[in-house]
C-alpha positions in Angstrom: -1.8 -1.9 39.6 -4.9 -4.0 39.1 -5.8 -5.1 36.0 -9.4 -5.6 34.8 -10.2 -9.4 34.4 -12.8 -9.4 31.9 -10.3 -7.7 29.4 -7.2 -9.7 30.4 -9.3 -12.7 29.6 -10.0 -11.2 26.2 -6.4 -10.4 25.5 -5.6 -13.9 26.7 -8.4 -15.8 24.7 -6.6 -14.2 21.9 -3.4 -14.5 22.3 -2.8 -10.6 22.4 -0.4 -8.1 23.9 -0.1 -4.5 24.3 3.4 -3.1 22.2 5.0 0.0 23.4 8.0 1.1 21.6 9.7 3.8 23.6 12.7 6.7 22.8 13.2 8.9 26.0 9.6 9.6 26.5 10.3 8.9 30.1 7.6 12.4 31.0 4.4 10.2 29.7 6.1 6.5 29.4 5.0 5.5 33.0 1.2 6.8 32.5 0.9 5.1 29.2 2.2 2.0 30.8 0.0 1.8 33.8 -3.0 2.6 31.7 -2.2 -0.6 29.6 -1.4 -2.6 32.6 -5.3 -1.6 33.4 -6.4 -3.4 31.0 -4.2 -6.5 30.4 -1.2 -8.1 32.2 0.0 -8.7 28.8 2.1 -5.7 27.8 5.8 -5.6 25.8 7.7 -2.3 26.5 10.4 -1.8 23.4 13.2 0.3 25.0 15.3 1.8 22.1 18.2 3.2 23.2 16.7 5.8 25.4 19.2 8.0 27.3 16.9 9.3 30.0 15.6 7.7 33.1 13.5 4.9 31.2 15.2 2.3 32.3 14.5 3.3 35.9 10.6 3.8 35.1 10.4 -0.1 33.8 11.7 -1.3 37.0 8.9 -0.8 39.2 6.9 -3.2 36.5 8.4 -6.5 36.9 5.0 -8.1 35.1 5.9 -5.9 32.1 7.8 -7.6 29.0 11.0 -5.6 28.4 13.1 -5.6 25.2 16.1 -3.1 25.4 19.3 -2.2 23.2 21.4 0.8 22.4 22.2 2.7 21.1 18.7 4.3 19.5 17.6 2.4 16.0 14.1 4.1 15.1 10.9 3.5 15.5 10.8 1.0 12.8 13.2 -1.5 14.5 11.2 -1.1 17.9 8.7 -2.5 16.0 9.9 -5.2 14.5 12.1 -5.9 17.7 8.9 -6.2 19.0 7.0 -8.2 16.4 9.7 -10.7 17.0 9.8 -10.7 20.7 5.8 -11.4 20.7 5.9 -14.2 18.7 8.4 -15.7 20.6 6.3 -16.0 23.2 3.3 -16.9 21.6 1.0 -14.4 21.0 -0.8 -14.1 17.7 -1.9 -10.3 18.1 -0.1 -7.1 19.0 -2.0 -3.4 19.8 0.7 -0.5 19.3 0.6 2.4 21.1 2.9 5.2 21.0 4.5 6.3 24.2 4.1 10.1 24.2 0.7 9.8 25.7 -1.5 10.7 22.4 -3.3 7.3 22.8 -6.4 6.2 25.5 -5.8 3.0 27.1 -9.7 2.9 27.0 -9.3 2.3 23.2 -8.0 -1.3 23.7 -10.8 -3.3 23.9 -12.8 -1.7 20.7 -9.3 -2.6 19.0 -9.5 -6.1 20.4 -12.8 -6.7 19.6 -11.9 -6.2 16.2 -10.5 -9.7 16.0 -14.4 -10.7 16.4 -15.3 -9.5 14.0 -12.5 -9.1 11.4 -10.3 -12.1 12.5 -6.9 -11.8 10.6 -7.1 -8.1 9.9 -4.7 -5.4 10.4 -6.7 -2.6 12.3 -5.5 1.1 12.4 -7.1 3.2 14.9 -8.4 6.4 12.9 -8.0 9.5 14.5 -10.0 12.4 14.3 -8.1 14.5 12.2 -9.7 18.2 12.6 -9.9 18.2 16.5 -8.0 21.1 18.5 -4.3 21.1 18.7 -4.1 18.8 15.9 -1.1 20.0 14.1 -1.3 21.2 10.5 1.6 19.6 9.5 0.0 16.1 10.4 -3.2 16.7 8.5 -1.5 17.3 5.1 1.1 14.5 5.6 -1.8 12.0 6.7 -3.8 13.3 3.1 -1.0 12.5 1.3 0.2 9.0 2.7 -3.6 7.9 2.2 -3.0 9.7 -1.0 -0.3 7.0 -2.3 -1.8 4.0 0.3 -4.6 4.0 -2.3 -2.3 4.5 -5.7 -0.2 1.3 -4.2 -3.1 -0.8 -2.7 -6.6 0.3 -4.0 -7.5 0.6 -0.9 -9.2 4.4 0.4 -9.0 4.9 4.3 -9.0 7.9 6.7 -5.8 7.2 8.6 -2.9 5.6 7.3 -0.4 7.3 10.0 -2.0 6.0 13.0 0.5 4.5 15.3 -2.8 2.7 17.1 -3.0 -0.3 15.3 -3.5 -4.2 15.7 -1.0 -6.3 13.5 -2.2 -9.9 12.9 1.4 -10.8 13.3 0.9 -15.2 12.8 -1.2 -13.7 9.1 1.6 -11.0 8.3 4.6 -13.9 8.7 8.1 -13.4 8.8 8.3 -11.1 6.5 12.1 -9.4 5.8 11.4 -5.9 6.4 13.5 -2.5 4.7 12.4 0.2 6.7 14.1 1.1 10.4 12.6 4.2 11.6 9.0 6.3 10.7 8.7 5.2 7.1 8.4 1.5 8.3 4.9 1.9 9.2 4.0 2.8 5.7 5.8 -0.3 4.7 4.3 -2.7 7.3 0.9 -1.1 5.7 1.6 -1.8 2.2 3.2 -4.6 1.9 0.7 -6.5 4.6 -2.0 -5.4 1.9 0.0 -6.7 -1.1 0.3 -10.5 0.7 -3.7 -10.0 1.1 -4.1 -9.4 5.0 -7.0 -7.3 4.7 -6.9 -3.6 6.4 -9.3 -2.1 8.7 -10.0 0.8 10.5 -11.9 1.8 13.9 -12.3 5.1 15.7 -9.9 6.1 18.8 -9.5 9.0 20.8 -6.1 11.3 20.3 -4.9 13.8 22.5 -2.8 16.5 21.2 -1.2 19.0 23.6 -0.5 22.3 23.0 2.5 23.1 20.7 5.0 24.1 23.6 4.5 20.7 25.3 4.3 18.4 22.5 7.6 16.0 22.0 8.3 14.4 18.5 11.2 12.8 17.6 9.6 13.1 14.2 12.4 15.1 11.9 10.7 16.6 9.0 13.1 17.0 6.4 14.8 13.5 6.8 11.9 11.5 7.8 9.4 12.9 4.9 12.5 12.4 2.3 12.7 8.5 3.3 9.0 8.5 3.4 9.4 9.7 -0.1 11.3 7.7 -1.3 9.6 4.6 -0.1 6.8 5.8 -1.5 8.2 6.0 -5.1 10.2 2.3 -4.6 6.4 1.2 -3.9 4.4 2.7 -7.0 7.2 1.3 -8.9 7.1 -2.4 -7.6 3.2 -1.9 -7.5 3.2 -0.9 -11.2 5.8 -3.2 -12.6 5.2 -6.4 -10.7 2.2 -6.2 -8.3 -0.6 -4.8 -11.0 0.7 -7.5 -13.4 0.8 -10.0 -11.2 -2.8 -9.3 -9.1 -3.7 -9.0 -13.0 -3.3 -12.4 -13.7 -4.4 -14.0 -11.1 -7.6 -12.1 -11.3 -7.7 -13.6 -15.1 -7.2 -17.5 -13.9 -10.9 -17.1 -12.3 -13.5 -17.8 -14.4 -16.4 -16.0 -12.4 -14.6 -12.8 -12.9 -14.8 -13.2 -16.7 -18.7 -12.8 -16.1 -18.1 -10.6 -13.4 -16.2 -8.2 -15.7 -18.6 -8.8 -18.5 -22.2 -8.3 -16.6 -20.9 -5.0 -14.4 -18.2 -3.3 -17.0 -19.4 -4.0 -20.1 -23.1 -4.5 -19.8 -23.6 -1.8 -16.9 -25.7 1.0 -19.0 -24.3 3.7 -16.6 -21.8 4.5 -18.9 -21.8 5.4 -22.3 -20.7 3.3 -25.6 -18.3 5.8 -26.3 -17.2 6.4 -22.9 -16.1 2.5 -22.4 -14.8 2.3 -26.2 -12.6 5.4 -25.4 -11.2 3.3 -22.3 -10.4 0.4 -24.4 -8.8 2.1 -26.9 -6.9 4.1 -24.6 -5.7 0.7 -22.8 -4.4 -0.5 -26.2 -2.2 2.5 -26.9 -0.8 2.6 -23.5 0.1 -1.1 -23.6 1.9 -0.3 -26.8 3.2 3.2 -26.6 7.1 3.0 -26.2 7.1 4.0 -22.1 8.8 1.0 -20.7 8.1 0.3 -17.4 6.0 3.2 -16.9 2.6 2.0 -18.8 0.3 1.3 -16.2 1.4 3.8 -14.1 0.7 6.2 -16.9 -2.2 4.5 -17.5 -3.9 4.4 -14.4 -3.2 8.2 -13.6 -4.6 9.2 -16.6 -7.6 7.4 -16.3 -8.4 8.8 -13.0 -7.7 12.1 -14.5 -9.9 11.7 -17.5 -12.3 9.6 -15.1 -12.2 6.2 -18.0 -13.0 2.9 -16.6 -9.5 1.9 -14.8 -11.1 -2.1 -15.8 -11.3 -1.8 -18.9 -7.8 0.2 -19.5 -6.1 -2.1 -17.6 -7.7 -5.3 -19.4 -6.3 -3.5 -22.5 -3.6 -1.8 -21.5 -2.0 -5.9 -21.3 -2.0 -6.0 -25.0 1.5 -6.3 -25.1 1.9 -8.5 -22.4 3.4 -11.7 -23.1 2.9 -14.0 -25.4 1.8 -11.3 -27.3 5.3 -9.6 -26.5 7.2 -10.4 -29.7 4.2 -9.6 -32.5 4.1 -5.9 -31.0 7.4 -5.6 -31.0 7.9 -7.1 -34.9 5.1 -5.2 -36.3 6.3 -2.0 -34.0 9.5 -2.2 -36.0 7.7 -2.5 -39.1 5.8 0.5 -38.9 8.4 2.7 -38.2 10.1 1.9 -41.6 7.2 4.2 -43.1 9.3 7.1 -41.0 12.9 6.1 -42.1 13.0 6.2 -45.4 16.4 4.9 -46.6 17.6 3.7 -43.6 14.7 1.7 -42.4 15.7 -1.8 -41.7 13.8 -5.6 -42.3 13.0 -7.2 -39.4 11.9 -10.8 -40.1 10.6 -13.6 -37.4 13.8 -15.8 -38.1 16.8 -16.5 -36.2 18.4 -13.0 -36.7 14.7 -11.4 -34.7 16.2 -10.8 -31.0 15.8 -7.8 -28.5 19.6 -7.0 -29.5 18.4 -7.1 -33.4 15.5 -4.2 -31.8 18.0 -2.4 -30.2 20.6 -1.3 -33.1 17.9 -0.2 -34.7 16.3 1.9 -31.6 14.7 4.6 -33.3 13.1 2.9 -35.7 11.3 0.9 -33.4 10.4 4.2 -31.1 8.9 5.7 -34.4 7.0 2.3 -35.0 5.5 1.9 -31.0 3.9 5.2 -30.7 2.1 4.8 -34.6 1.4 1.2 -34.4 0.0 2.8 -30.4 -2.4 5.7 -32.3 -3.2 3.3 -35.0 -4.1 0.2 -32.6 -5.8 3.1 -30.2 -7.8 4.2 -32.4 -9.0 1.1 -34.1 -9.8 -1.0 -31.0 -11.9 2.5 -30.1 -13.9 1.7 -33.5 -14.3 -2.1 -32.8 -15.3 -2.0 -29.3 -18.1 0.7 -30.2 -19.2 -1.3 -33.1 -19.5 -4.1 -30.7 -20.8 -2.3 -27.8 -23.5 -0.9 -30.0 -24.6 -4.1 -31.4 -24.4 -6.5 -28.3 -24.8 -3.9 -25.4 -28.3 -2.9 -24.2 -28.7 0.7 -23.8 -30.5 2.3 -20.6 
């Protein structure tokens, strides 16, 4: 097998290697494998328990990296099996490609260049999604995993199920992974984006055969159930931890205080009453009794009713600490208006505590979602007031 110089020098220069994970794909494994070996002598061959002849088809490539086990753990752990196995010897950068032959070898060195260009990034070779033989199945899952990709990192892309990709593995880290089979490369996706290793995309080639000679190990009522329930484990850590916390760090920096000021409040593409609405949405949804679930809420809403997601965010952290325990108190104090008799005093002594809240549930449920219509509304009347006075209008 010769190997092309130019681009082993490249691979080399970069410290990057070709990572097959394999699971008895031993009909396309060997023409995947020489087609990598054309480009670079640098290639890692993740055997995962296959039970076909495999084995036998790595043995006529001594140059090739092998990592082997059984029995079969899932794509995920071939992954990270392999991750691990690359950094151990050094190299910086891997390029997946799947074994079953859908990828071009010729792809490579567009991926590599990549690291040019966008040094540090985590590249996913974007497929051309409406080309013959592609199966319908794939379209509509790939639509939906970009679907959530964007709910739980902001980020819009064509192809989030590409198993082309180049991981940045020195700027992804150790990281402890969950995920052992499809659903991990989701994971890998996400939570790379949430640590800030910026995501890319770049073209490829895919070849589909026709349905009575295509092999998947994919199995669709298992697989797409983990996949969904990863998915909902991420919009809730994205909503109750990652929002707040990107949130606040976004608040420590002083030039997005003008930032947010010049393009969201001054901008005169959008109406007074249009960004007032958003406010005073933002308010009620920080105060409305839905623990947990505000921004979430929130933020579907306000793509639904297409509000600046800015400015209900900003104001959806009304209740956020340290102004935690005044919402709370006065929360409780507007729901005596709807207990009559048995309404209760709730005082900022000693005796105010969450547990003091909590005997007294109802009370306070009543007083969240007025003091949320009253609050709502009023920061809607303040901000157009404001708006109207300080904003000029197109």
């Amino acid at each position: 097998m010769t190997t092309n110089s130019t681009h082993n020098e490249h691979f080399e220069r970069h410290r990057a290697a070709v990572l097959i994970p394999t699971y008895n794909n031993a009909g396309t494994l060997e023409e995947v494998v020489k087609g990598a070996l054309s480009y670079t002598s640098h290639v890692i061959v993740v055997n995962d328990g296959a039970t076909d002849h495999t084995s036998t088809i790595l043995e006529k490539y001594p140059a090739v990296h092998k990592v082997s086990y059984s029995p079969n753990r899932g794509k995920g752990i071939a992954l990270r099996r392999g991750f691990e196995y690359a950094l151990t010897q050094g190299y910086d950068y891997v390029i997946t490609m799947d074994a079953d032959g859908q990828h071009f070898a010729s792809d490579l060195p567009g991926m590599l260049d990549k690291i040019n260009t966008h040094p540090e990034t985590l590249v996913i070779g974007a497929r051309n999604l409406n080309q013959e033989n592609m199966p319908g199945k794939n379209s509509f899952a790939n639509k939906f995993s970009n679907f959530w990709f964007y709910v739980e990192t902001g980020l819009k892309g064509p192809d989030t199920q590409s198993g082309y990709r180049l991981y940045p593995l020195r700027r992804m880290g150790r990281t402890r992974w969950w995920c052992t089979k499809y659903e991990f490369e989701i994971e890998v996706l996400v939570r790379s984006a949430w640590k800030g290793v910026k995501i890319d995309w770049t073209p490829v080639k895919v070849y589909y055969p026709p349905a009575e000679e295509r092999i998947s190990h994919f199995r669709p009522f298992q697989d797409f159930s983990r996949i969904s329930v990863l998915n909902t484990v991420l919009v809730l850590i994205t909503f109750l931890y990652i929002k707040p916390r990107d949130f606040f760090l976004w608040m420590l920096k002083k030039e997005n205080w003008k930032k947010m000021w010049k393009e969201e409040i001054l901008n005169a593409e959008e109406s007074n009453a249009r960004k007032a609405a958003a406010i005073g949405f933002g308010v009620f949804m920080g105060i409305v009794p839905i623990w947990g679930f505000q921004l979430l809420v929130a933020f579907l809403v306000s793509v639904k009713l297409k509000l600046n997601k800015a400015l209900v965010f900003l104001a959806a952290h009304v209740s956020t600490p340290p102004l935690t325990p005044f919402v709370i108190f006065f929360s409780f104090l507007a729901g005596k208006v709807w207990m009559g008799r048995s309404a209760k005093d709730l005082l900022f002594d000693k005796h105010f505590s969450i547990a003091a809240v909590g005997d007294n549930l109802l009370q306070y449920v009543f007083g969240a979602i007025t003091l949320a219509i009253v609050a709502g509304l009023a920061a809607w009347a303040i901000s157009y007031a404001l708006l109207a006075i300080f904003r000029k209008n197109k």
